[in-house]
MITORTOR-596934 format. One record per residue (C-alpha): x, y, z; chain. Coordinates in steps of 0.5 Angstrom, whole numbers. Each point is the difference from the previous one (the first is absolute). Example, Ala and Ser with C-alpha at 12.3 -4.5 7.8 and 13.67 -1.06 7.14 Angstrom:
# residues 2
PT_25_-9_16_A;
PT_2_7_-2_A;
***
This chain:
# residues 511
PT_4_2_29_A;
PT_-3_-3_6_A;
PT_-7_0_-4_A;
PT_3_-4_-6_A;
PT_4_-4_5_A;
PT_-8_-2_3_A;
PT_-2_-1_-6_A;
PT_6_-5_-2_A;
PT_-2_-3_6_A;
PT_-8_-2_-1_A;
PT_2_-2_-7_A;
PT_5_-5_2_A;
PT_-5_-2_6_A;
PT_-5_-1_-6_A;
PT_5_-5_-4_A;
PT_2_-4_5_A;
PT_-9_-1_3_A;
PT_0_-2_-7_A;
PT_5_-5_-1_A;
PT_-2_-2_6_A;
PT_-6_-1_-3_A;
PT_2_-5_-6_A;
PT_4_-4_4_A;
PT_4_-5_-6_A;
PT_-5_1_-5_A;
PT_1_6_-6_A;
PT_-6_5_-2_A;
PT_-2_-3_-8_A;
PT_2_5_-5_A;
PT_-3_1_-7_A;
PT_5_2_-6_A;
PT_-2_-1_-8_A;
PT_0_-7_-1_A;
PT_-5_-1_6_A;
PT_-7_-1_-3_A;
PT_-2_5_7_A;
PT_5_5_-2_A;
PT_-5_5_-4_A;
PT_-6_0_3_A;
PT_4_1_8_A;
PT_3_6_-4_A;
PT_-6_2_-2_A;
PT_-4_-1_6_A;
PT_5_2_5_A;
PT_6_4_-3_A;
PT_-4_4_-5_A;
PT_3_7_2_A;
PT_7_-3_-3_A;
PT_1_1_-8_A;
PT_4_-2_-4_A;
PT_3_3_-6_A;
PT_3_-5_-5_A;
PT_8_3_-3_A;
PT_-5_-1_-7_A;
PT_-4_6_2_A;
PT_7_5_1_A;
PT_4_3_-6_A;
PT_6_-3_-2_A;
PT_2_7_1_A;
PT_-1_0_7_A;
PT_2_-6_1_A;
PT_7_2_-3_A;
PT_2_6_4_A;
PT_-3_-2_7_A;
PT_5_-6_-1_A;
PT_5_3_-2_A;
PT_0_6_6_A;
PT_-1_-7_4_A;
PT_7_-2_-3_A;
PT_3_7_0_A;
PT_-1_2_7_A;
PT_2_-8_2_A;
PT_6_2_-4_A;
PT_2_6_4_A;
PT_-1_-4_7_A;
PT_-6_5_1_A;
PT_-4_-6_4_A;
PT_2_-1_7_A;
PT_-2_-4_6_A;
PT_-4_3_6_A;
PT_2_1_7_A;
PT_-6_-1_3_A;
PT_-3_-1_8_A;
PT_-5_-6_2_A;
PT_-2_-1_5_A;
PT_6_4_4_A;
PT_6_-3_-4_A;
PT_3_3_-7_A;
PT_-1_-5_-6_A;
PT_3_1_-7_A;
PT_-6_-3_-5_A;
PT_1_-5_-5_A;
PT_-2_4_-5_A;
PT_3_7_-3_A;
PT_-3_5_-2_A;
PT_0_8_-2_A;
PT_-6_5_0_A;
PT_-2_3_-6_A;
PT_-5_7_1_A;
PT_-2_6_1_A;
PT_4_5_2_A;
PT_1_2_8_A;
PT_-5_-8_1_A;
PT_2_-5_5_A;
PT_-3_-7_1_A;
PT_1_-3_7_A;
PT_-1_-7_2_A;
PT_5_-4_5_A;
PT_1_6_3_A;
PT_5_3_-5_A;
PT_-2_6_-4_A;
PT_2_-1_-8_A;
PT_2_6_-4_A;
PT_-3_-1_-6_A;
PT_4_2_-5_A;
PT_-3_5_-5_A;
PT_-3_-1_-8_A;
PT_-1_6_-4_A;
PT_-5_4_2_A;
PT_-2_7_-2_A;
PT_2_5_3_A;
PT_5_-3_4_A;
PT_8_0_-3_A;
PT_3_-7_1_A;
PT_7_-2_-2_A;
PT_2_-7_1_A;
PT_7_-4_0_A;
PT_0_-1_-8_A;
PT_-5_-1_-6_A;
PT_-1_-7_2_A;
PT_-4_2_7_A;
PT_-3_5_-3_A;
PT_-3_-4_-5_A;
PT_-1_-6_5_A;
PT_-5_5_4_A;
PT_-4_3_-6_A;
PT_-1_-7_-3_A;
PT_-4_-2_7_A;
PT_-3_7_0_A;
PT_-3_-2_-7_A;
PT_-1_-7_4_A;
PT_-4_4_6_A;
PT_-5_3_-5_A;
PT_-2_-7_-3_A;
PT_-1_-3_6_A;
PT_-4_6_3_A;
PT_-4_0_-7_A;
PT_-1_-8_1_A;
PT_-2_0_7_A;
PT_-6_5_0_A;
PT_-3_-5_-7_A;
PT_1_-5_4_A;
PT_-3_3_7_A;
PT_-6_3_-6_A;
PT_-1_-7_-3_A;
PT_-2_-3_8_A;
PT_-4_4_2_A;
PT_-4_0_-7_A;
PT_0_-7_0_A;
PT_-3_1_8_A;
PT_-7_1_-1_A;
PT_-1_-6_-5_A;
PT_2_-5_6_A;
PT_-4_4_6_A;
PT_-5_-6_1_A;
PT_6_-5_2_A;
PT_4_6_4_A;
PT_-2_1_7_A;
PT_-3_7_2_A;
PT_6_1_5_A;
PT_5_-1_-6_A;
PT_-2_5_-4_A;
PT_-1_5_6_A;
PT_7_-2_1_A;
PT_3_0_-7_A;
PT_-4_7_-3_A;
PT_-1_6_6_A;
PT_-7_2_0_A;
PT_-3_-5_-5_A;
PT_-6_-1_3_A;
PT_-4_1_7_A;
PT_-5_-7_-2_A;
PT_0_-6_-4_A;
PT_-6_2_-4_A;
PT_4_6_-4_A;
PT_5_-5_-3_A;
PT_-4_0_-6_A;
PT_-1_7_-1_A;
PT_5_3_-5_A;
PT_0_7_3_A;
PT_3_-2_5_A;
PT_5_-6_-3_A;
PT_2_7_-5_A;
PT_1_4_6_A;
PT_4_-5_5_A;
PT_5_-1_-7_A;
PT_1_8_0_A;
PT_2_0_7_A;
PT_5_-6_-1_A;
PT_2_2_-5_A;
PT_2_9_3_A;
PT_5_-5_4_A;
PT_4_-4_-6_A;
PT_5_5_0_A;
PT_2_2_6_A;
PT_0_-9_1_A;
PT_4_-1_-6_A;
PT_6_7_-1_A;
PT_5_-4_2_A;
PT_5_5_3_A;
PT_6_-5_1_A;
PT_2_-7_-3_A;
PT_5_-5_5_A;
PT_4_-4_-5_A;
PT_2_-7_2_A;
PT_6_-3_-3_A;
PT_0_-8_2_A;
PT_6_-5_-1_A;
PT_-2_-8_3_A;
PT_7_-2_-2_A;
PT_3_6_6_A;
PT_-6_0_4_A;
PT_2_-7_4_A;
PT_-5_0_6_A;
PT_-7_1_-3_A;
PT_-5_-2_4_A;
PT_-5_-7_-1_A;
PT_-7_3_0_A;
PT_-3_-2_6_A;
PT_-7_-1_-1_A;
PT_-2_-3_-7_A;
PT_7_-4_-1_A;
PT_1_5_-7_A;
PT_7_0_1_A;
PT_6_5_0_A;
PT_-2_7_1_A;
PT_4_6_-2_A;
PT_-5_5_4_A;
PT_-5_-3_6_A;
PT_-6_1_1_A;
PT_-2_7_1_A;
PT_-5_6_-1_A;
PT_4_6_-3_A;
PT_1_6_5_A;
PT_-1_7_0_A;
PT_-5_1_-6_A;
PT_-7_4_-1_A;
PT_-5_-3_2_A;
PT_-4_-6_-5_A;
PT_6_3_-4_A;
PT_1_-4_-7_A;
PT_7_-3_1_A;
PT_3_-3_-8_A;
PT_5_-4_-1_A;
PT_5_-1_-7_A;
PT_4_-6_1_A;
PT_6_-2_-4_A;
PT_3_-7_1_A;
PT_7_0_-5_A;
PT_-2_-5_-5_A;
PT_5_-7_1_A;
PT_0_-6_-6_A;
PT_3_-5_6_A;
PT_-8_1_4_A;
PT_-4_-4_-5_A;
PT_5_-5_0_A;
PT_-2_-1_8_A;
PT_-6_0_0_A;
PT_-3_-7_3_A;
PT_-6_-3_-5_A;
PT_-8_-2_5_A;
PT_4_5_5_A;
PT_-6_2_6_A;
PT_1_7_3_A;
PT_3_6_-2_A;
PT_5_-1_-4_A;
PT_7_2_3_A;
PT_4_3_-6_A;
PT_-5_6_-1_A;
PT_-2_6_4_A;
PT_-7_-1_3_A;
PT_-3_6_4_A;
PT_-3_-4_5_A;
PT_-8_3_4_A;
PT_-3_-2_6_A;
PT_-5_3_4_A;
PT_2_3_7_A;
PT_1_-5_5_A;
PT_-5_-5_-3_A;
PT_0_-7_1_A;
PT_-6_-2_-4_A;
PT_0_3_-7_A;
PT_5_-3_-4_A;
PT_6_4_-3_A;
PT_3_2_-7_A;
PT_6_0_-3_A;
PT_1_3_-7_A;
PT_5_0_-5_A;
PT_3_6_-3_A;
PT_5_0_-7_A;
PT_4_6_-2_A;
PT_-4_6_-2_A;
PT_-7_-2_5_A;
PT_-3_5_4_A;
PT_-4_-1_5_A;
PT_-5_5_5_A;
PT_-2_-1_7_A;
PT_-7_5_-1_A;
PT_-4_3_6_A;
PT_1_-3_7_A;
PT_3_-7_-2_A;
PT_7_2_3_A;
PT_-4_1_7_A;
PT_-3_-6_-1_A;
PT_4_-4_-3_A;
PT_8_-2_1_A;
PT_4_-2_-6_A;
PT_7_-2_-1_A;
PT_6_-2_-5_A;
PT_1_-6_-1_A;
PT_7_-1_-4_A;
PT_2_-2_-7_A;
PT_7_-3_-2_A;
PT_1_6_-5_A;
PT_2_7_3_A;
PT_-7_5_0_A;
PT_-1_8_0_A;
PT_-7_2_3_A;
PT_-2_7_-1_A;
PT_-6_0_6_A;
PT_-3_8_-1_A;
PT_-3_3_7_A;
PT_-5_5_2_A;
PT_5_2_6_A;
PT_-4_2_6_A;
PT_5_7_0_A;
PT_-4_5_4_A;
PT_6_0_4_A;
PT_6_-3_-5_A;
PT_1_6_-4_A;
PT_4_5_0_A;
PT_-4_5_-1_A;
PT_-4_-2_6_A;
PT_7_-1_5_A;
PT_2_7_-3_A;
PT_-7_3_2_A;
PT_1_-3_7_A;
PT_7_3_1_A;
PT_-3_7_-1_A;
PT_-5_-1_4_A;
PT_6_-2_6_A;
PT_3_6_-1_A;
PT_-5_4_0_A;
PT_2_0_7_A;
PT_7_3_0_A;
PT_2_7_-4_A;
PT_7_2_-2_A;
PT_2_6_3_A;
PT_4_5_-6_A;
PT_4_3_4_A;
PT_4_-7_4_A;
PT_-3_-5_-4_A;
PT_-2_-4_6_A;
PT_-6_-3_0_A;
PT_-6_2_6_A;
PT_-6_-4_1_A;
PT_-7_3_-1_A;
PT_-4_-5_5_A;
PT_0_-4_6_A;
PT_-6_-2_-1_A;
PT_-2_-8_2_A;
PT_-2_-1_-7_A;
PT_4_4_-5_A;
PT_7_-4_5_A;
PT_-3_-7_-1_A;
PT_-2_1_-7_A;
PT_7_2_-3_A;
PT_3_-5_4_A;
PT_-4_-5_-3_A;
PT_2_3_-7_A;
PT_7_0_2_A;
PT_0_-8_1_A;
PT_-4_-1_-5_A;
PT_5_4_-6_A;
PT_5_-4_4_A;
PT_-2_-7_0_A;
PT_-6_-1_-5_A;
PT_5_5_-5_A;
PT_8_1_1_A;
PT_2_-7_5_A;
PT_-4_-5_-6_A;
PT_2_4_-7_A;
PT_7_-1_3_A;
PT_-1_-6_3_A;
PT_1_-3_-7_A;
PT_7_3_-1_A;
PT_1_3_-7_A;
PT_-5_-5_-4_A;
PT_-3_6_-4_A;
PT_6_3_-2_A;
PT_1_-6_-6_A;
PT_-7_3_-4_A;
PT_-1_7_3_A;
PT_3_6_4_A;
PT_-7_2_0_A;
PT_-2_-1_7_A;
PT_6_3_3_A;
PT_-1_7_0_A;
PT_-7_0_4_A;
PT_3_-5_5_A;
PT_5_6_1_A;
PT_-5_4_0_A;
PT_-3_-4_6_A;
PT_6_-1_4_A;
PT_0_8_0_A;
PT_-7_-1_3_A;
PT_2_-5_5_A;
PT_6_4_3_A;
PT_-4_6_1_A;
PT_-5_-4_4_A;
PT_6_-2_4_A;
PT_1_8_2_A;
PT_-8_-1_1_A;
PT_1_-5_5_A;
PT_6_3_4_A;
PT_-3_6_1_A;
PT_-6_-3_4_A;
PT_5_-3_4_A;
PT_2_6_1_A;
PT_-6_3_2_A;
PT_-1_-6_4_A;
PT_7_1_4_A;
PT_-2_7_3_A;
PT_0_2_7_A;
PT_-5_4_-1_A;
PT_-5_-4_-3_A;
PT_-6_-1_4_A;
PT_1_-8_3_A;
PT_-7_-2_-3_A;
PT_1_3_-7_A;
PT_8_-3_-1_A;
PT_-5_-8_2_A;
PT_-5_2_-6_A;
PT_5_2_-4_A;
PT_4_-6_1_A;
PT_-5_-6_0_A;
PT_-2_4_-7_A;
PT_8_-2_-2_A;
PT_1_-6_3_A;
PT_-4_-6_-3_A;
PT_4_3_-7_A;
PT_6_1_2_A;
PT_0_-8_4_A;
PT_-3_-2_-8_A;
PT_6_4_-3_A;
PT_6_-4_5_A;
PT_-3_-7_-1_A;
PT_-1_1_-8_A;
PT_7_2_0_A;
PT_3_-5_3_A;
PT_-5_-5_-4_A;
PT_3_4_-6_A;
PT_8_0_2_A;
PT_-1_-8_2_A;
PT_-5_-2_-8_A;
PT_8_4_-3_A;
PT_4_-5_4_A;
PT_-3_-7_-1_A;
PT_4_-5_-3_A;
PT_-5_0_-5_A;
PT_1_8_-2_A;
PT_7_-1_0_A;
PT_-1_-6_-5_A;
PT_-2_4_-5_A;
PT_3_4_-7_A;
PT_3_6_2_A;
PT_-4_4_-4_A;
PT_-6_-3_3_A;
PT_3_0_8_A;
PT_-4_3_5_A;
PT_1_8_2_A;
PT_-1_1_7_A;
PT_-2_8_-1_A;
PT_-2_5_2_A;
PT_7_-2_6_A;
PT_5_4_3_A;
PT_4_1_6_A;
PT_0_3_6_A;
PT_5_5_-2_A;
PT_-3_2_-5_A;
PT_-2_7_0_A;
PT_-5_1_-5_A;
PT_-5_-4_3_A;
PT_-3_3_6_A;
PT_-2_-7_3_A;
PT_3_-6_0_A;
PT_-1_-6_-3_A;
PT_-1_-4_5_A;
PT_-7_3_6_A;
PT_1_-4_5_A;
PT_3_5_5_A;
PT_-4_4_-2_A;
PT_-6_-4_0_A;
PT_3_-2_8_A;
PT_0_8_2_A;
PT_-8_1_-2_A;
PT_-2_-5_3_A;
PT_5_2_7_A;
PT_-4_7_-2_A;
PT_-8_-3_1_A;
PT_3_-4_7_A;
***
C-alpha cells in the first residue's frame, strides 16, 4: 500500500512540474476537423486503432447494449471506494467486473471481483436470465475483440517493413524484440519473416483478455467533472491515466455505447473550435510531454477502439464527457499472477503446510520454528486477509445483485485465515516458554514482529475506511463490512482483534 501510495505521490509531483510548465497557456490539441489530426495520428499515435460501430454486427450490437441496459436495470453498477493518496474517494463512475471465474483486477487499491461469464467447466448461476444473458453477450463481445485485436496487431506489424527507411533503428528494436542486430539486415526478408514469427508467438498471450470493466457514466448525476487541465478539452468523466495492473504491452480494447439522444443535435453549435462537448471523445496524450500536441477523438455508439503494444506505457489518455449517459466495456489482460483464486488457494496450502491436525484432540500443532517457514506463513496470513477477505467485503454485499458465485470460495477462505490465526498463536506460544533459550525466543520474535505490526496498522486503517462519512453514506447493500472483526470475549478466536498488547509484550521480551 505504501508502494502505490509513493507512486501517487511521484505522479501528482509530475503533474504539478508540469502544469507549472504551461503556466496560463494550453498544449494544442487535434480533433477530426483539424487539417493536422490524421497525420498526428498517424505519426504519434499509431498504436491506437479504431474500429467504426459499421465494422460490427448488428447482432452483436444488439446483445451488448441490451446486457448494458439489464444489468443497469438490476443496480449491478456501483461506485468504487477507492484509496488515493491516503484518503478514501468514491469514483464518478460506476462499474462492474465481468470475467473469468476466480479473476480479480486492482487499481486504486481496491480488488474488483469479476463476476464470472459462462465458462466451460465451471457451474455458475446467476440472480436470474437477465444477468445470465447479460454475461454471456460480453463473453461473445470478449471473443470479437480478442479476434480484432490480434488482425489488427498483424496489420501493424506487417505494414512495419514498408516504412523502415523513415523508422529509426532504435524504434523498430524497440517495437519488435530481437528484429535486427544491424541496420543493413532491414532488407532481408528472412529476417523481417522471422521477426513477424516471433511477434506474432505473443499475440495471444497480449489479446486473451480474461476480465472486461464495464463503466456506466451519467453527466446528468456526475455534478463535479473536472475541466481537463492541460489542453482546455473540456469536462472529463475519467482523468487522464494509464490503466494498472495489466500484462506487459498487453492490448486494452474498448467497446463504447453513448445512448442515442435526438435533443444532442439540435445543441450542437455551427463553426464551433475544439472538440465538441456533447459527444464522448477518448482523449491521448503522450506521457508527461509538453511538445507534441494531443488528440481527442469522437466516439459514437457501437465504436470500438484498441490501445495496441506499449501505447498504454507511453501514453496517458482519458474521457472526455458527452451529454448523453454512456456504457464502455474496456476488455484487459489483467496481470493475475497473484489475483486468482487458484493462486491465493495454493498459498493458503503452502501456510498450512506448517501445522498438522492431531486425530485424536483436533488440535493444531506446529511442525517448524524455522525462521523462513515462520515469516512466510506470516506473510500469507496478511496477504489472505488484506489482498482477499478485508477488500471483498469491503464492498459490502454488491456482488449478491448478479451471483452468489464468489461466496462459497470466500468462506472457504476465511476457513483458511482463521486456521492461520491458530498458527500465529501457537508460535506465541512457543515464544512465552520459560525454557526457551533467550537467543532463540529474539530469533523467533524478530521473524514475527514486522507481520504482526503490519497486521495491527491495516487493521486499524481497515476498521477507520468502514467507519467514514463516506462509507456510512452508501446503499445498504453496498456499506462497507469491517470482517473479519470480533470481540475480545469471543471464545473462537485465539487471538484478538486488536495486536497492540501483544505487539507491546514482544517488544518487552527483546528488551
Amino acid at each position: 500500500m505504501k508502494r502505490t501510495e509513493n507512486r501517487e505521490k511521484e505522479k501528482e509531483a509530475k503533474k504539478q512540474k508540469l502544469l507549472e510548465q504551461l503556466g496560463d497557456r494550453w498544449l494544442p490539441y487535434f480533433t477530426p476537423c483539424d487539417a493536422e489530426f490524421h497525420q498526428l495520428w498517424k505519426t504519434k499515435y499509431s498504436k491506437l486503432i479504431l474500429r467504426e460501430a459499421s465494422k460490427v454486427s448488428e447482432e452483436l450490437h444488439q446483445e451488448v447494449q441490451n446486457a448494458f441496459l439489464h444489468l443497469l436495470d438490476h443496480g449491478c453498477f456501483f461506485q468504487d471506494l477507492v484509496r488515493i493518496k491516503g484518503k478514501d474517494v468514491l469514483t464518478p463512475v460506476s462499474r462492474i467486473l465481468i470475467g473469468n471465474p476466480g479473476y480479480t483486477y486492482k487499481y486504486l487499491n481496491t480488488r474488483l471481483f469479476a463476476v464470472p461469464w459462462p465458462t466451460e467447466g465451471h457451474e455458475i448461476e446467476y440472480i436470474n436470465e437477465n444477468i445470465s444473458e447479460a454475461c454471456r453477450a460480453l463473453n461473445k463481445l470478449n471473443n470479437f475483440l480478442h479476434n480484432e485485436a490480434i488482425r489488427a496487431l498483424q496489420e501493424q506489424n506487417n505494414l512495419q517493413p514498408q516504412n523502415l527507411e523513415s523508422t529509426s533503428v532504435t524504434d523498430v528494436q524497440q517495437d519488435l524484440p530481437g528484429f535486427m542486430e544491424e541496420k543493413e539486415f532491414i532488407l532481408e526478408d528472412q529476417t523481417r519473416f522471422h521477426s513477424q514469427e516471433i511477434e506474432c508467438a505473443n499475440l495471444e498471450n497480449r489479446t486473451s483478455y480474461n476480465v472486461t470493466l464495464i463503466n456506466f457514466m451519467d453527466p446528468q448525476q456526475m455534478l463535479s467533472l473536472k475541466q481537463e487541465p492541460y489542453f482546455g478539452m473540456g469536462k472529463m468523466a475519467v482523468s487522464w491515466h494509464h490503466d494498472e495492473n495489466l500484462v506487459e504491452r498487453s492490448t486494452v480494447a474498448v467497446y463504447s455505447y453513448s445512448c442515442k439522444d435526438p435533443l444532442i443535435d439540435k445543441m450542437k453549435e455551427k463553426d464551433q473550435k475544439g472538440r465538441d462537448p456533447a459527444i464522448w471523445h477518448v482523449g491521448l496524450k503522450i506521457a508527461w510531454d509538453i511538445t507534441t500536441p494531443g488528440l481527442a477523438v469522437p466516439l459514437y455508439p457501437g465504436d470500438c477502439y484498441f490501445m495496441l503494444d506499449d501505447l498504454n506505457m507511453t501514453h496517458q489518455h482519458c474521457v472526455l464527457s458527452g451529454l448523453q449517459p454512456r456504457f464502455s466495456s474496456t476488455h484487459r489482460v489483467a496481470e493475475c499472477s497473484t489475483g486468482t483464486l487458484e493462486y491465493i488457494f495454493a498459498q493458503c496450502l503452502l501456510a498450512l503446510q506448517n501445522s498438522e491436525h492431531k486425530p485424536d484432540s483436533g488440535n493444531i500443532n506446529l511442525k517448524s520454528l524455522e525462521n523462513t517457514v515462520v515469516q512466510h506463513t506470516e506473510k500469507i496470513h496478511n496477504e489472505v486477509e488484506f489482498e482477499w477477505l478485508r477488500q471483498f467485503w469491503f464492498q459490502g454485499n454488491r456482488y449478491r445483485k448478479c451471483s452468489n458465485w464468489w461466496y462459497n470460495p470466500m468462506r472457504k477462505l476465511e476457513d483458511f485465515w482463521k486456521e492461520m490465526e491458530f498458527v500465529t498463536h501457537l508460535v506465541l506460544c512457543e515464544v512465552r516458554k520459560e525454557e526457551r533459550p533467550v537467543e532463540k525466543r529474539h530469533e523467533i520474535i524478530n521473524c514475527i514482529l514486522p507481520s504482526l505490526t503490519e497486521r495491527q496498522e491495516l487493521r486499524k486503517e481497515w476498521l477507520e475506511r468502514c467507519q467514514s462519512r463516506l462509507a456510512k453514506g452508501l446503499p445498504a447493500d453496498q456499506k462497507p463490512e469491517c470482517h473479519p472483526y470480533w470481540s475480545d470475549d469471543d471464545l473462537t478466536m485465539p487471538l484478538p482483534f486488536d495486536l497492540q498488547e501483544i505487539i507491546a509484550e514482544l517488544n518487552n521480551l527483546l528488551q
